[in-house]
Structures are given as C-alpha cells and as structure tokens.
C-alpha positions as CSV (number, residue, x, y, z in Angstrom):
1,X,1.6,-45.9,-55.0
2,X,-0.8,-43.1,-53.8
3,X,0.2,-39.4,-55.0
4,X,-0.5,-36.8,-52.4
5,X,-2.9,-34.1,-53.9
6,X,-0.7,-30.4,-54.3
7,X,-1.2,-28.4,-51.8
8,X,-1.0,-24.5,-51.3
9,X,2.4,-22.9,-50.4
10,X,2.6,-23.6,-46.6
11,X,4.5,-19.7,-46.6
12,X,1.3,-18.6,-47.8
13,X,-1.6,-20.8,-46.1
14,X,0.3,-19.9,-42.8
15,X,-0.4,-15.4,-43.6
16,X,-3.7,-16.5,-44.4
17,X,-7.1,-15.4,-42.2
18,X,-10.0,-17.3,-43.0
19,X,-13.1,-16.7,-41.8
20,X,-14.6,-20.0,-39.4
21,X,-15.6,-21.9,-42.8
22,X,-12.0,-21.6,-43.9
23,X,-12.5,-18.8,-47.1
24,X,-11.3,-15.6,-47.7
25,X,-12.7,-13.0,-49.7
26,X,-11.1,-12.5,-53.0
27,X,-11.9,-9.1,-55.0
28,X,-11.5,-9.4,-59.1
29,X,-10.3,-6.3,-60.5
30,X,-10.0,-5.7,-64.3
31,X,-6.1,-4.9,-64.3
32,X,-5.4,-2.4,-67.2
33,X,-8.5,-0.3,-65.7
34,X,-8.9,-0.6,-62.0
35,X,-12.3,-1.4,-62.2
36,X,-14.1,-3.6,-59.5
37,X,-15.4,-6.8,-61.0
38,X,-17.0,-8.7,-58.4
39,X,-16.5,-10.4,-54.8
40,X,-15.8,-14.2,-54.5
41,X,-14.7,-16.5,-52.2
42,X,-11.3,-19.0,-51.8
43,X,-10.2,-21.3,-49.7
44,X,-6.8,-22.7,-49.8
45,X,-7.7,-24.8,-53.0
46,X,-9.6,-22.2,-55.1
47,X,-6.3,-20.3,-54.2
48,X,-3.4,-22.8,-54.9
49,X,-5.5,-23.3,-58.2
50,X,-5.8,-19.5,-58.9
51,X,-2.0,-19.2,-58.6
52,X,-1.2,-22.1,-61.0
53,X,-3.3,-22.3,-63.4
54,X,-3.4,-18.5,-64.5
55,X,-7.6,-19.1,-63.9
56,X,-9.6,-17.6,-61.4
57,X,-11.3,-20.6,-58.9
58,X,-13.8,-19.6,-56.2
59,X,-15.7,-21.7,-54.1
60,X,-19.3,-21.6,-54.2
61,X,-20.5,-20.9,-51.0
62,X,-24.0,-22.3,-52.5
63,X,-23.1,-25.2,-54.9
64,X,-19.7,-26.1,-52.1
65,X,-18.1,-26.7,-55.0
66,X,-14.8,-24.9,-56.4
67,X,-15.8,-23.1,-60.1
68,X,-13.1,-21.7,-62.3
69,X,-14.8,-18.3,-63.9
70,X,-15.8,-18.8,-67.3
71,X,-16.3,-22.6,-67.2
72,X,-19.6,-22.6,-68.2
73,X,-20.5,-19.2,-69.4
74,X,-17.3,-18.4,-71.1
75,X,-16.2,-15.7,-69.1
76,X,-13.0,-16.1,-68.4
77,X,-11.0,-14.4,-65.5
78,X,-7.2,-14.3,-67.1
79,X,-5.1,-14.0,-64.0
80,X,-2.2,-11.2,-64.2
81,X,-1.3,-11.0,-60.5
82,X,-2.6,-11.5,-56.8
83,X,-1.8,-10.0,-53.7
84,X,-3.0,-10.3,-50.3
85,X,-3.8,-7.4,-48.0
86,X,-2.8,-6.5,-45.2
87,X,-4.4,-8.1,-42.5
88,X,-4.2,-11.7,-44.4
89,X,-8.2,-12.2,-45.2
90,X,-8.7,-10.8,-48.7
91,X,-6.8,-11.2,-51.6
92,X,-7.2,-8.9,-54.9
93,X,-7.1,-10.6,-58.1
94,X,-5.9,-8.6,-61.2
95,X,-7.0,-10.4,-64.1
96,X,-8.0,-9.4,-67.8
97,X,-11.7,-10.4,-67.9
98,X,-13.3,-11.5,-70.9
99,X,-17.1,-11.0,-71.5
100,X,-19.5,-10.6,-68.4
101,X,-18.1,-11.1,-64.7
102,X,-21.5,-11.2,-63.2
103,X,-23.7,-13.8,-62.9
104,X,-26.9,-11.5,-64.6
105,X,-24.7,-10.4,-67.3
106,X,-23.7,-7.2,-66.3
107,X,-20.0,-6.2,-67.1
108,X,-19.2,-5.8,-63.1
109,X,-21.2,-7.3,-59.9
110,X,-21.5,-3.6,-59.0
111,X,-23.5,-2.4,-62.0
112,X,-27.0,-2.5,-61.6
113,X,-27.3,-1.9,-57.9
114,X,-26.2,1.8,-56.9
115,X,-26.8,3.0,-53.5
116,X,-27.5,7.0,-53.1
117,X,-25.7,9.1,-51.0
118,X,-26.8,11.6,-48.8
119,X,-26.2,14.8,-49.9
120,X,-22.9,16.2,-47.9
C-alpha cells in the first residue's frame, strides 16, 4: 500500500503568495533580541517541514534542494514561532539561533555589508 507524502495545511497553502517558482521569502529573526538573521526561501515543503519539525528548512534556490539550517555546519535555527505577513508572500521565522546564521560565518547575513546613507 502506497502512503501519500504529508502535505502542508491546505488553510495555509491556500493564504499563501508565491512568487512564479512557487517560494516565498522567509526572514529568520533571533526571537529574544529582534535581530535580523538572514533571508531564505520556502516553498510549501521547506514550510510544512519548518512548522513540524521545530527546524528551519529553506530551499536552495542554487543546490534545488530543501536544507534544514545547521545540517551541515551546526548551526541550528530552533524554531519558536512563524507568522505570515500580510500580503501572504513572506513569512518571519522567530527561532533561537545557535552559532553563525550566515554562510561566511558572520553572526547575521547583514553583518559585513553596510550600506551608507546620505546624510539627511
């Protein structure tokens, strides 16, 4: 007897926005700080696994594969809530992040990169 694979919650797939290669962006935020971890991307998979297994999953837009955070750098994105915004194509991630969320090894994608501002 074939099993049919889970699937996300229909109630939330059908509020969902995807952009025309079915993702939507997904912002991890360290949730006892507020601070802005890094951008990724989901698809309904990457987020069905995000809400049940307490693990951020992205999809690699690069690889087209699904990574849960941490896997293979031991980084691991502890999930403590999600919420999607208003307009249905973003989701924010709360999660208590452990070591490095960037790639370089930077404590935030956001580090390294500042842009100036013109003076006002």
């Amino acid at each position: 007897m074939s099993r049919t694979p889970p699937t996300l919650d229909p109630a939330i797939a059908d509020r969902l926005k995807r952009t025309p290669d079915g993702l939507i962006a997904a912002i991890a935020q360290q949730y006892d700080t507020g601070e802005v971890l890094m951008l990724g991307w989901m698809d309904d998979e990457a987020l069905r696994r995000t809400l049940t297994t307490g693990r951020c999953t992205y999809w690699s837009r690069s690889r087209r594969a699904y990574w849960a955070k941490g896997d293979t750098s031991g980084h691991v994105q502890h999930v403590k809530s999600v919420a999607l915004d208003c307009d249905g194509d973003a989701v924010l991630v709360r999660v208590d992040q452990v070591g490095a969320a960037c790639h370089t090894g930077d404590r935030t994608c956001f580090d390294a990169n500042p842009l100036p501002l013109a003076e006002q």
